[in-house]
MARTIKE-327201 format. One line per field, with one value per residue (C-alpha): x, y, z negated. Coordinates in steps of 0.25 Angstrom, whole numbers. Layout:
<nodes>
xx: X ...
yy: Y ...
zz: Z ...
</nodes>
This chain:
<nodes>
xx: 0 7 5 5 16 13 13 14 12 15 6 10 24 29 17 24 23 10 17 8 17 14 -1 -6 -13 -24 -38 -48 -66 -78 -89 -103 -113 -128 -138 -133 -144 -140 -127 -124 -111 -116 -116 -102 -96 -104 -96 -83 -85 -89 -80 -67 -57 -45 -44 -33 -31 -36 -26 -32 -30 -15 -16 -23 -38 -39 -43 -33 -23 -22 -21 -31 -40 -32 -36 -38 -29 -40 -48 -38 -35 -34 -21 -13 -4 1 -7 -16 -22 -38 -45 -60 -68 -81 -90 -92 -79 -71 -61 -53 -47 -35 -31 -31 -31 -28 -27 -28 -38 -36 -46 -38 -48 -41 -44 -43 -49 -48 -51 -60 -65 -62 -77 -88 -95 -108 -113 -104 -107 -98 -88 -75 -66 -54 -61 -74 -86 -93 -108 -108 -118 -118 -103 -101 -94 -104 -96 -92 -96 -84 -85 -74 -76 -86 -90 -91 -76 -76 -85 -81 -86 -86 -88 -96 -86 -96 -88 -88 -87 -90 -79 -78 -81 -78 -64 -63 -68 -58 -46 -49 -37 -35 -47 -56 -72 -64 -57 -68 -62 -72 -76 -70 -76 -69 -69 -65 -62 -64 -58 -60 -50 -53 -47 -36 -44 -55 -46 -46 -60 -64 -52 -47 -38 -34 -41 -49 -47 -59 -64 -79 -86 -93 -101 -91 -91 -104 -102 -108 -118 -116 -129 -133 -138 -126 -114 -107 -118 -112 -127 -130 -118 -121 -112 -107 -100 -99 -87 -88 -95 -84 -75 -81 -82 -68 -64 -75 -71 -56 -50 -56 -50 -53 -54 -39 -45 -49 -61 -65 -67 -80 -78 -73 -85 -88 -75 -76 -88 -83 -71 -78 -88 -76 -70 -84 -86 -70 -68 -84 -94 -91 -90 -101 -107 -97 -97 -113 -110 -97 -106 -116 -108 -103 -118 -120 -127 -119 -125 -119 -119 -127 -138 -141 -130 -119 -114 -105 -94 -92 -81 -77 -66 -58 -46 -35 -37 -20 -23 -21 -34 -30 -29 -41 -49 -42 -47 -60 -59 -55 -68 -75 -63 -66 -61 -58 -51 -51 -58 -53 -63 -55 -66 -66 -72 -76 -80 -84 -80 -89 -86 -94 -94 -84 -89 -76 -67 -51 -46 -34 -37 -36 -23 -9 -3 -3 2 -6 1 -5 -13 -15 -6 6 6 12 0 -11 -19 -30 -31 -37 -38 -51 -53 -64 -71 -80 -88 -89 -74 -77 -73 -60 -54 -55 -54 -67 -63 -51 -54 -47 -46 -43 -40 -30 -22 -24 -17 -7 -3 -3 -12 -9 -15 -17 -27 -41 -43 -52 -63 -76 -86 -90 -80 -89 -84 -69 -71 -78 -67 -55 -65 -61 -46 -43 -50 -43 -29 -29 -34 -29 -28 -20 -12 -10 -15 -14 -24 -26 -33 -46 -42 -46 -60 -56 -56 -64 -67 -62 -67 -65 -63 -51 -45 -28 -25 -13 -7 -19 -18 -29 -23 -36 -50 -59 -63 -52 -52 -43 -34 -25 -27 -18 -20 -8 -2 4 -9 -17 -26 -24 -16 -22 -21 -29 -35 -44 -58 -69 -82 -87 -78 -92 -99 -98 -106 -108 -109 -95 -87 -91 -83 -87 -84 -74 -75 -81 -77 -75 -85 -81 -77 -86 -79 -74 -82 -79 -73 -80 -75 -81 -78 -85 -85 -91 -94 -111 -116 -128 -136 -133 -119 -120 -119 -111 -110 -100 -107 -100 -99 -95 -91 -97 -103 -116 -121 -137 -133 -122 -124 -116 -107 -101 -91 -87 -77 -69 -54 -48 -58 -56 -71 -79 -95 -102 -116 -124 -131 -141 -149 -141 -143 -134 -125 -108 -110 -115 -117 -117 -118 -109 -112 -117 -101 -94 -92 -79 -70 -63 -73 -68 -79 -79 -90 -92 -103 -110 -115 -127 -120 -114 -100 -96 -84 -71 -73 -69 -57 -61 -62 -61 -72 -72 -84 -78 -87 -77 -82 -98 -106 -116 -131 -137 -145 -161 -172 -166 -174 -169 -178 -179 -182 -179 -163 -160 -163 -163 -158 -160 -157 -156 -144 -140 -140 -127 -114 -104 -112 -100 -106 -116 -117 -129 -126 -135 -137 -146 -149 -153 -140 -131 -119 -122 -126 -114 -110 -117 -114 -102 -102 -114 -113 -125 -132 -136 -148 -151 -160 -151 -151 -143 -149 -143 -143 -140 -149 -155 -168 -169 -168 -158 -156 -149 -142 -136 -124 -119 -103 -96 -84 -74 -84 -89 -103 -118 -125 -133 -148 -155 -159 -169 -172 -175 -180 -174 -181
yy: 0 14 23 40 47 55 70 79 94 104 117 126 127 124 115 102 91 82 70 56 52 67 62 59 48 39 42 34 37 40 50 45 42 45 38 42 48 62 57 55 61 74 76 71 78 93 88 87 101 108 101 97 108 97 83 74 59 50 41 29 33 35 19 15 19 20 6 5 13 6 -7 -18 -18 -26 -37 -43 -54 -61 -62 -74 -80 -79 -73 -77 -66 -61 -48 -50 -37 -33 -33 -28 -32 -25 -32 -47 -55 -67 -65 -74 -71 -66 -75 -70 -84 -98 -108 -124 -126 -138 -146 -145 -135 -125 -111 -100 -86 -74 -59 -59 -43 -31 -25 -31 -39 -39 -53 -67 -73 -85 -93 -101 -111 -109 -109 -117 -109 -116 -115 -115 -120 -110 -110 -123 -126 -136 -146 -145 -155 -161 -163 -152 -143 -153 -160 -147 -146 -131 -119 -106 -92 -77 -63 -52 -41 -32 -28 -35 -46 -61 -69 -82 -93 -105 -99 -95 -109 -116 -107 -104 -93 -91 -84 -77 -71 -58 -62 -55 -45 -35 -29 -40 -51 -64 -80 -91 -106 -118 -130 -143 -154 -168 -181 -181 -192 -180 -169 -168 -170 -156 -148 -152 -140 -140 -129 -118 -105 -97 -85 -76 -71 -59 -45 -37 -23 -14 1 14 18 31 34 31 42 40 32 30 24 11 4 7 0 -12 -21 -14 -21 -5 0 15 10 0 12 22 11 9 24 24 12 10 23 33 37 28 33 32 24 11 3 -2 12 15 30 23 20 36 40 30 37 51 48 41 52 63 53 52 67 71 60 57 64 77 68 58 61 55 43 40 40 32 22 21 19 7 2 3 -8 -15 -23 -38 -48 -59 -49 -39 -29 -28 -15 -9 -6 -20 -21 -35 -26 -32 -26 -26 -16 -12 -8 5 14 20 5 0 10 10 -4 0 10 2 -7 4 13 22 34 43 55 64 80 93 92 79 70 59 60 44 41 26 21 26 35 48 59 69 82 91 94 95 103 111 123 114 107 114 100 85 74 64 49 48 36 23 15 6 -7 -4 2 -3 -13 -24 -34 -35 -47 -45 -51 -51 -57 -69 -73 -86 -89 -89 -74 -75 -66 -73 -66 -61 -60 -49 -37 -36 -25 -35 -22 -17 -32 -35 -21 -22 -35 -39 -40 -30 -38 -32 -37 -31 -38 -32 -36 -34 -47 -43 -48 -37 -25 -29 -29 -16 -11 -18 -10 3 1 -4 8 17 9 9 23 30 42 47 58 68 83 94 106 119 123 122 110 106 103 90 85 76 69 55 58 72 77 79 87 89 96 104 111 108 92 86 74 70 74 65 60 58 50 55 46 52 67 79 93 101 114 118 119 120 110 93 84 71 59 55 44 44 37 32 35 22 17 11 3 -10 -22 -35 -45 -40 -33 -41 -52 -66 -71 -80 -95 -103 -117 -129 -121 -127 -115 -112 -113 -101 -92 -90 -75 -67 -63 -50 -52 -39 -26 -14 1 1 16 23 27 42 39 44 33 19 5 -9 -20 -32 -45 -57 -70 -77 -90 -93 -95 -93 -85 -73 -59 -51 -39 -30 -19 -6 6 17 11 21 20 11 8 -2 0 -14 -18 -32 -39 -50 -54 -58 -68 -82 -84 -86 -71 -61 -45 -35 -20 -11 4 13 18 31 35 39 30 16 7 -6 -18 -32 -43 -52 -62 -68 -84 -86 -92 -78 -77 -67 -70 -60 -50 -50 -44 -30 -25 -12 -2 9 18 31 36 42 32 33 40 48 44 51 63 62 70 72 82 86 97 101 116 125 124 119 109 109 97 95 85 81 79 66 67 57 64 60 71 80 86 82 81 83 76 76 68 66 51 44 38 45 39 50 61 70 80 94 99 100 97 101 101 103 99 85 82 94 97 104 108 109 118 111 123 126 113 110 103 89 79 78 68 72 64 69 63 65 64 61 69 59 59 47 49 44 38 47 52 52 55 65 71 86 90 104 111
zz: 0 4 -8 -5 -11 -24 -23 -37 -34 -44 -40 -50 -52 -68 -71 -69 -61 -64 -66 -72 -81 -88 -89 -102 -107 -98 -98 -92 -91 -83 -86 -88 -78 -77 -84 -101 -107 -116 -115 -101 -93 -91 -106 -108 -97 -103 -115 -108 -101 -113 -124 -118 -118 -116 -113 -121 -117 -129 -134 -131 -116 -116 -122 -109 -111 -96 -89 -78 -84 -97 -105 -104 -118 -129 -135 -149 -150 -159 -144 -142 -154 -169 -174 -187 -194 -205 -204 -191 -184 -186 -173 -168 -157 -149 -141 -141 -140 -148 -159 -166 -180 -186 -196 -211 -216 -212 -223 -227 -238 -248 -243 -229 -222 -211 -216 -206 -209 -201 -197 -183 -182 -189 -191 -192 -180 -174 -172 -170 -155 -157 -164 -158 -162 -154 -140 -145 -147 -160 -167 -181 -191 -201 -203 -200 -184 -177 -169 -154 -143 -143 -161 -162 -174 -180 -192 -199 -201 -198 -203 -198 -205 -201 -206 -199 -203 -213 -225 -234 -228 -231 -239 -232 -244 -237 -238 -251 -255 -248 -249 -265 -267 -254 -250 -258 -256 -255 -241 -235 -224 -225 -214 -205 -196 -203 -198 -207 -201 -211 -203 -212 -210 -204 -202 -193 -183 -182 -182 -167 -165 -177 -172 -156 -156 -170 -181 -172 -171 -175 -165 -165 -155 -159 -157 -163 -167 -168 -162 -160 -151 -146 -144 -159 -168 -175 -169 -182 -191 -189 -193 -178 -171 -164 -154 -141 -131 -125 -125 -129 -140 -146 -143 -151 -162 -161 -162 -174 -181 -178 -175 -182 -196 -208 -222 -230 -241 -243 -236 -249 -256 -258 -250 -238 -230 -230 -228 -215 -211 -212 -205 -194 -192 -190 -179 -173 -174 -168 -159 -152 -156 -148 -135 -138 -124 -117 -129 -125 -111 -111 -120 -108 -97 -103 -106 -91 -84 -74 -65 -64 -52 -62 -63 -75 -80 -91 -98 -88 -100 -111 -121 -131 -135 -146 -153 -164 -175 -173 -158 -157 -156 -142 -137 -142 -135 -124 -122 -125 -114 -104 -105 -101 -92 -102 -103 -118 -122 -131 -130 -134 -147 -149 -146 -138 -122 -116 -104 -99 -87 -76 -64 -64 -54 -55 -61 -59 -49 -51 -37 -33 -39 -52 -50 -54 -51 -46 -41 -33 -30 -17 -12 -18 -28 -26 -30 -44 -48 -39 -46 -35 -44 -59 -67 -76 -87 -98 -111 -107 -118 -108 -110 -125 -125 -118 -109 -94 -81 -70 -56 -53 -48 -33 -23 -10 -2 -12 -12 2 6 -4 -2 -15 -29 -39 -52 -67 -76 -83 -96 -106 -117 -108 -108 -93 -82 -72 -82 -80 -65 -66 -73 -64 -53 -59 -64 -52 -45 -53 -52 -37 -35 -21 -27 -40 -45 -56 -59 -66 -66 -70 -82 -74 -72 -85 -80 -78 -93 -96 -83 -76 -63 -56 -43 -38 -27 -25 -13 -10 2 11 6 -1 -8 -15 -17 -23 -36 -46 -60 -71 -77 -86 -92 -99 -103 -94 -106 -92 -85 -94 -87 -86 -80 -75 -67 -57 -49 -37 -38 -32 -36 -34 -44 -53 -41 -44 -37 -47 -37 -29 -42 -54 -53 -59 -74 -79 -72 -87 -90 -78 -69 -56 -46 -35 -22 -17 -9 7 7 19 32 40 55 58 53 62 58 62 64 62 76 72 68 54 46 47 40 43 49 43 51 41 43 29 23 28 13 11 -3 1 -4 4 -1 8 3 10 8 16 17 9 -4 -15 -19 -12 -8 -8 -3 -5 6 -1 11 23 29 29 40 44 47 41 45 33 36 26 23 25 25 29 43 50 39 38 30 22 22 15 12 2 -1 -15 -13 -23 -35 -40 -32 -23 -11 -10 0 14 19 23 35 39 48 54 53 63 72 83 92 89 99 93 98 110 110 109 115 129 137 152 159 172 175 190 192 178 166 150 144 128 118 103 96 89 75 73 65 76 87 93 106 117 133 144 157 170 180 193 191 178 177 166 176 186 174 173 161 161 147 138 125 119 103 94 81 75 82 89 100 111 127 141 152 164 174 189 193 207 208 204 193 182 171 159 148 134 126 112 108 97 93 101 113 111 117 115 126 134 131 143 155 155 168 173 187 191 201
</nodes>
């Protein structure tokens, strides 16, 4: 791939070259779309014009907030397996996922009974889904393990025991009982989400048949943390939290919860709980209160209904989000972030501004007459930052709540020019395999950009904080380098300028369309399932620009070689060579056969056009797309149609000729020709070009004429000359 040249331009001397390694922490977001009652985006961006005075980057973005720019989210170890150290780590969780424990104890009774205890959650969960013993999901009769089908765990050998996480908790008895000095009623981890193991011994001859892989490990699946509702009378009355797998809303639990400031004394003094309360009501107050517009709508957008190719929606935003309590606060939000390709930073009141991730039209516009300097990169992206390949991976509570891999997110177009897969991986703690490839859609979009640069403005340049997306125009010395719609990616206040400094990435607006049955993706293959054989990819032998009679609109028509298959859905997918964002269309009722016609568009005239098909068979899987093939849709070489309402009239020594105008775009001029027989091969030219409106009446007095007949015709032409076929004859008799 030929990348352009990168150009930096200082336009006012002293203020320093605009160079991206100056640029200041990532930021990543979109403004709200339609649809948010009271809250909506126009409220949140009439906060942004009449309450930020300057915009910093949060520290959660210069840790990776931005998805494509940063880290993928991290994990709690505990989402694998159970940990035994000395001092082990506290870790949290949101959503529904699986834990395993930390071991705090792990002991041999007298009686020969295997003891494990062990700290699950910090905080108290919601509601227990499940139970597993290593990776065997169990029942219980009260607390009692029932026996698998294989005899495994049976004969009432193990009895497995839990905490909820309230404070005080519940001491575990049975422990106590069997480790008399050991553990006590008061082990009760307060305010922590507990399990506790009893594993009985057996004769050695049965040992195998109780305990196949040994003593399990215990692990919970579980609703975990309840949050705020933004839309709540009151976010902090923690009465009103319930479970959320919405991502906004874990986050502001987390920022209430776990980062803001905690009282100095202990939890167990009797002011602590008020203490708590004030301290988190001044966070709430500093940090979101004064943006909780953009809180609400962030919180929407990620409870928006997405269509999916099974039928019915999902949220279009999901999180199972779990997390050590000694990750650093910046990181943790920053994976929550990128569950949504959220975006958050802080005001000039030192509140916090977020924004989920949505594309929104831009509402300011960033020109020349803003910029003191810049530097644009050029066109496109070398293979050491190019990215057409992402391995995504989610939570599937049908792989017992592992971590297992969707379909990649490909851009055939990219590899096939390149040569050569550019792969990195999308991993995060989302249950829905569609949201992953919606956000691979995005990162990707974002990674392989055409366009990028830097700028700096003026001081009235300052109109654009608080916005992802803006119009940008650079332009110097008569040379437009780009004029489109921009998405910021990194920000910083300029002193020199007095204005910002920002990167930049171009964008399409099309970024959010999304088709289910093409762009979704297929979950995780389970168990033995046998593959289904693979589908026969498409062939198009044919592809032709089809023109509307009056030349003004124009589509593909599509000839493809396929399976002759009574249960094909048809796709076809369209875009102008040079942009990034595909337009696809369904065809549900066409007919089975080797061969198959499919017309594309309507599509842009005068432009190179890229087409490809693909096809769905009844049980649910789509094929790969055909090869693209290229179309050309100019219409240098379309004749424009031929005039109506020719009129020839005869008068003494001369005639009137008239005619209306075709009404088609591609109309340049128009001839009259006459003829004394009502063949146009003896007609000959009497006019030059004539040029007049779009379907316009208009005339020709043919003069100097002796008595007779004459037979007039009329044609229309195109720019290149490229002319009509000829309306007429229409006869006059001259006396």
């Amino acid at each position: 791939m030929t990348i352009g040249a990168a150009v930096a331009i200082n336009v006012i001397p002293g203020v320093g070259q605009v160079l991206s390694g100056a640029l200041g922490a990532a930021f990543s977001g979109t403004a709200i779309g339609g649809g948010v009652t009271a809250f909506g985006y126009a409220a949140a961006q009439a906060v942004v014009g009449a309450l930020t005075l300057g915009l910093t980057v949060a520290g959660v973005q210069s840790l990776g907030g931005i998805l494509g720019l940063g880290p993928n989210a991290p994990k709690a170890d505990t989402t694998q397996t159970a940990l035994k150290t000395p001092r082990p780590p506290r870790y949290a969780a949101y959503g529904e996922s699986r834990l395993y424990f930390s071991y705090s104890l792990y002991e041999t009774a007298s009686d020969g009974t295997a003891v494990d205890v062990g700290a699950v959650h910090d905080g108290k969960l919601t509601s227990v889904t499940s139970f597993y013993l290593a990776d065997d999901k169990i029942t219980l009769s009260g607390n009692t393990v029932n026996a698998g089908s294989d005899g495994r765990y049976g004969s009432g050998k193990m009895k497995l025991y839990w905490t909820d996480g309230s404070s005080p908790g519940s001491p575990f008895a049975a422990v106590a009982a069997k480790l008399p000095g050991i553990w006590t009623t008061n082990h009760r981890g307060d305010g922590v989400v507990m399990m506790a193991l009893l594993s009985s011994p057996v004769k050695s001859k049965n040992f195998l048949d109780i305990y196949p892989n040994g003593v399990p490990v215990p692990s919970m699946v579980a609703k975990w943390q309840a949050c705020p509702d933004l839309h709540a009378a009151d976010p902090l009355n923690e009465a009103g939290w319930t479970w959320t797998e919405n991502v906004v809303r874990q986050l502001v639990h987390y920022m209430l919860v776990r980062e803001a400031p905690k009282p100095t004394i202990n939890e167990d003094d009797p002011a602590y709980p008020a203490q708590l309360a004030a301290l988190r009501l001044a966070y709430w107050n500093a940090k979101i209160a004064p943006s909780l517009a953009y809180w609400r709508a962030a919180q929407d957008v990620c409870d928006e209904a997405i269509a999916l190719k099974a039928g019915g929606t999902e949220p279009r935003y999901r999180s199972c989000l779990s997390h050590s309590l000694v990750s650093k606060h910046g990181e943790v939000k920053a994976a929550l972030l990128s569950l949504c390709d959220g975006w958050m930073a802080t005001r000039s009141d030192g509140s916090y501004a977020i924004y989920a991730g949505k594309y929104y039209a831009p509402t300011v516009t960033i020109g020349p007459e803003h910029i003191v300097a810049y530097e644009w990169e050029g066109v496109g992206v070398d293979d050491d930052t190019a990215i057409n390949t992402l391995v995504c991976s989610y939570v599937s509570a049908a792989h017992d709540y592992n971590s297992v891999e969707t379909d990649a997110w490909r851009d055939e177009d990219d590899i096939a020019e390149r040569g050569s897969e550019l792969s990195d991986n999308l991993d995060l703690q989302t249950p829905s395999w569609g949201q992953v490839r919606r956000l691979a859609k995005r990162k990707m979009a974002r990674t392989n950009a055409p366009f990028r640069g830097t700028i700096t403005t003026n001081v009235a340049g300052r109109i654009a904080r608080g916005h992802r997306y803006i119009n940008l125009t650079i332009a110097e010395a008569g040379a437009t380098f780009f004029d489109g719609v921009a998405e910021i990616t990194a920000v910083t206040r300029n002193v020199a300028t007095g204005g910002l400094t920002f990167s930049w990435v171009s964008v399409d607006p099309n970024i959010d369309a999304w088709n289910p049955a093409t762009e979704e993706g297929d979950p995780a293959a389970v168990g033995d399932r046998v593959a289904s054989q693979p589908l026969e990819t498409p062939t198009i032998s044919e592809a032709d620009p089809q023109f509307s009679s009056d030349g003004t609109a124009a589509q593909v028509q599509v000839e493809v070689d396929a399976p002759d298959r009574d249960d094909l859905t048809w796709y076809a997918r369209w875009k102008e060579s040079s942009a990034a964002v595909w337009n696809e269309q369904t065809y549900s009722d066409i007919d089975a056969g080797t061969a198959v016609t499919l017309l594309v568009g309507l599509v842009p005239l005068n432009s190179s056009i890229d087409v490809a098909v693909a096809y769905q068979v009844g049980d649910g899987r789509v094929s790969e797309w055909s090869t693209t093939e290229t179309v050309s849709t100019s219409t240098a070489g379309l004749a424009p149609p031929p005039p109506t309402e020719l009129t020839a009239t005869g008068g003494t020594g001369e005639s009137s000729v008239s005619w209306r105008n075709p009404t088609s775009g591609n109309l340049a001029y128009l001839r009259v020709y006459r003829g004394p027989t009502t063949s146009f091969g003896d007609a000959s030219l009497i006019s030059g070009d004539i040029v007049g409106g779009l379907g316009e009446v208009m005339s020709l007095d043919d003069t100097g004429l002796s008595a007779g007949t004459y037979y007039y015709w009329v044609r229309a032409f195109n720019a290149t000359g490229v002319g009509s076929t000829a309306a007429g004859p229409d006869d006059a008799v001259v006396t």
